[in-house]
N, C-alpha and C positions, 0 to 999 in steps of 0.2 A: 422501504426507501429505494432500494435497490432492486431488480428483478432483471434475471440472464434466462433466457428461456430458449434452448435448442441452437446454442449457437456454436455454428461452426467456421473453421476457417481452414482455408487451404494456401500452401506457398507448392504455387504449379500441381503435380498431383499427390503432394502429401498433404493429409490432412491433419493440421497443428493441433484443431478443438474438434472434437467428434459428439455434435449436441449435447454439448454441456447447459447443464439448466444450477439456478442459483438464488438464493437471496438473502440481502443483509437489510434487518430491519433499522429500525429509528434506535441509533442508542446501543447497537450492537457492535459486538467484535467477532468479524467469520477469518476462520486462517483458511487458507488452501494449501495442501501441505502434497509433498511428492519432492521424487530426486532431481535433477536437473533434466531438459528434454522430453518434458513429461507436456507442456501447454500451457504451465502455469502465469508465466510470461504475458506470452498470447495472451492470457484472457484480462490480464492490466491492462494489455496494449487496444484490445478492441473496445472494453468498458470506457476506453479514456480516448477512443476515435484514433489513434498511432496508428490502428489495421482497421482494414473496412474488411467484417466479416463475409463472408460467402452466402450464409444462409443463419435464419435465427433473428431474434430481439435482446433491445436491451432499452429496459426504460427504470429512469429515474424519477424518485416524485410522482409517479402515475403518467408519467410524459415518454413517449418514445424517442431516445438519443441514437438510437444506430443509426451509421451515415455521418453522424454530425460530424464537425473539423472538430482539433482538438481544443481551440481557442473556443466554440460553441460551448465545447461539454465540460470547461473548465468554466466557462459563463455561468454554466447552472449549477454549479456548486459539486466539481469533483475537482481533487488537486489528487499527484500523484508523487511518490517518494519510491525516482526511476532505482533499479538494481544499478547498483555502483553508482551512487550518490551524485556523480556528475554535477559537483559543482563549479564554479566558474572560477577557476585556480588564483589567477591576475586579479581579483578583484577582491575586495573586503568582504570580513563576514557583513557589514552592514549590507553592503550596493548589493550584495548575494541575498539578504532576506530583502529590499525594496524590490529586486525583480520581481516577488513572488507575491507582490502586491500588485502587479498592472492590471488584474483581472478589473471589468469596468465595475462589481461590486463590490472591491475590497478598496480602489483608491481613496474615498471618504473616509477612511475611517483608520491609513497607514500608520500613526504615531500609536494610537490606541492598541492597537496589531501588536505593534513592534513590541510593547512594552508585555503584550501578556505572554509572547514568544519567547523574552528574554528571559520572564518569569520563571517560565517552564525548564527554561537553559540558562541558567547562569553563567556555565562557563559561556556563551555565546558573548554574554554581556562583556566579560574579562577580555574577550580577543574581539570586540565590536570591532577596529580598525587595523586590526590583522590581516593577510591577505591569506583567502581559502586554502591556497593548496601548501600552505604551511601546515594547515593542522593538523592534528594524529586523524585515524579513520573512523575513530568515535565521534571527535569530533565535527568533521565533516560527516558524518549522519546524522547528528543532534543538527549540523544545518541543513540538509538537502530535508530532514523533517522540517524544521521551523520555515524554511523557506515555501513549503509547499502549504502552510498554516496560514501564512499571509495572507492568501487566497480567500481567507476566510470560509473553507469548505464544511459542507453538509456532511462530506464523506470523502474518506482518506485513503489510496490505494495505495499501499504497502510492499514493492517489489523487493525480496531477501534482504531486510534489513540488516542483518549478522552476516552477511557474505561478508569475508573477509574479516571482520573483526575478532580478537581476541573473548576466549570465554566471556570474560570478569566485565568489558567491555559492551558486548553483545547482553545481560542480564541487563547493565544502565541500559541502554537502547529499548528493552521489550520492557521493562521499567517505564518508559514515558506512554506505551499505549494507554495503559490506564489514564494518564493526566490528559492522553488526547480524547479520550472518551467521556471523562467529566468537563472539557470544555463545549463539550455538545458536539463531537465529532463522531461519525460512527467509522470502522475502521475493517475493510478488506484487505486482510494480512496474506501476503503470500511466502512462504518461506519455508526452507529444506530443513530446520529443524523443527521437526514434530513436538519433540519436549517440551522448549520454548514457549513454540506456538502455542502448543492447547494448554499453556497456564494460564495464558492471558486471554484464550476463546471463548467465547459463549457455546460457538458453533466451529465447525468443522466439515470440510471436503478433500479429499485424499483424491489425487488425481493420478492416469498412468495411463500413458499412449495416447494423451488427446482424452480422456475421460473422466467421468467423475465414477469413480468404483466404492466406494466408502462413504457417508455422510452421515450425520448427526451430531449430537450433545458433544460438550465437550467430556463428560461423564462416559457416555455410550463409547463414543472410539477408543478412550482407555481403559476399557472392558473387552473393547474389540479384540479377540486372538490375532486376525489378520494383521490391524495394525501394531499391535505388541510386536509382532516377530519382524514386520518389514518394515520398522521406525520406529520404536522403542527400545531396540535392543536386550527384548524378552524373548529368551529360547523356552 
């Protein structure tokens, strides 16, 4: 579905991504795991046209997207659940998941949307006419999720879902990947907790200084010594 092939990016003469190559198939969950300042970021941001990479591909569906705006690559079916939820504080949990419907493929079909979103999130449903930046930070990530679902996406990019949130809180949050993967979404997770991450991975890429240093199974990396000791908290 997904395919990142040599893609690099630079801000003036650092280089964020250093040919990072990648893919999330139909139906799949890949985490990208590493500590902060590592590129992980970066590579939300070019997958989803925020940075126009320097050098490298990135096609969706068998289709080349590098370049595109971000309204293009949200066209074709990617939605993204930015780091720090960033939802629209003043405004309802409702008006905050209708945004997340403008895309031109999701407007037919917003109530039908709405309803399997709220499914997923019940509490959504309870605070429907709530205004966002009331809620705890759980649940403004069950919306900045549900809102980026509207979209009705092929595939879901994933920026540190658990930043900031409580333990017991951040388990409900990595808890709904699954429900996003049986609604037919496939899901590129990126996020600083490794544990988390690779319960709910298929796959896995361990990133550091702009690279992909680690890859495979979700089996294989926690077999991995390397990452045992630098993200597992295995001496």
């Amino acid at each position: 579905m997904l395919r990142v092939r040599d893609l690099e990016v630079r801000y003036g003469e650092a280089r964020a991504l250093d040919r990072v190559s990648l893919t999330v198939a139909d139906g799949e969950v890949v985490a990208v795991l590493g500590p902060n300042g590592v590129g992980k970021s970066t590579l939300v941001k070019s997958i989803a046209g925020w940075v126009r990479p320097w050098r490298g591909v990135v096609e969706f569906l068998d289709e080349p997207i590098t370049g595109l705006s971000p309204e293009q690559v949200c066209e074709r079916g990617i939605a993204v659940v930015p780091e720090g939820r960033r939802v629209f504080a003043d405004l309802t949990v409702r008006e905050n998941l209708e945004l997340g419907a403008f895309a031109r493929r999701a407007r037919g079909r917003v109530r039908e949307t709405l309803d399997q979103v709220l499914g997923l999130f019940p509490r959504l449903r309870e605070r429907l006419h709530q205004r966002a930046g009331t809620l705890s930070g759980g649940e403004q990530q069950m919306l900045a999720i549900g809102r980026a679902l509207m979209s009705r996406p092929r595939l879901l990019l994933m920026d540190e879902p658990s930043l900031g949130l409580a333990p017991v809180m951040a388990d409900v949050v990595f808890g709904f990947v699954d429900d996003v993967r049986r609604l037919g979404t496939s899901v590129l997770l990126v996020e600083q907790n490794a544990v988390r991450a690779l319960a709910v991975a298929d796959r896995a890429a361990v990133m550091d200084r702009g690279r992909i240093v680690v890859a495979g199974t979700r089996d294989e990396l926690l077999r991995d010594r390397q990452v045992q000791e630098a993200y597992l908290g295995v001496s």
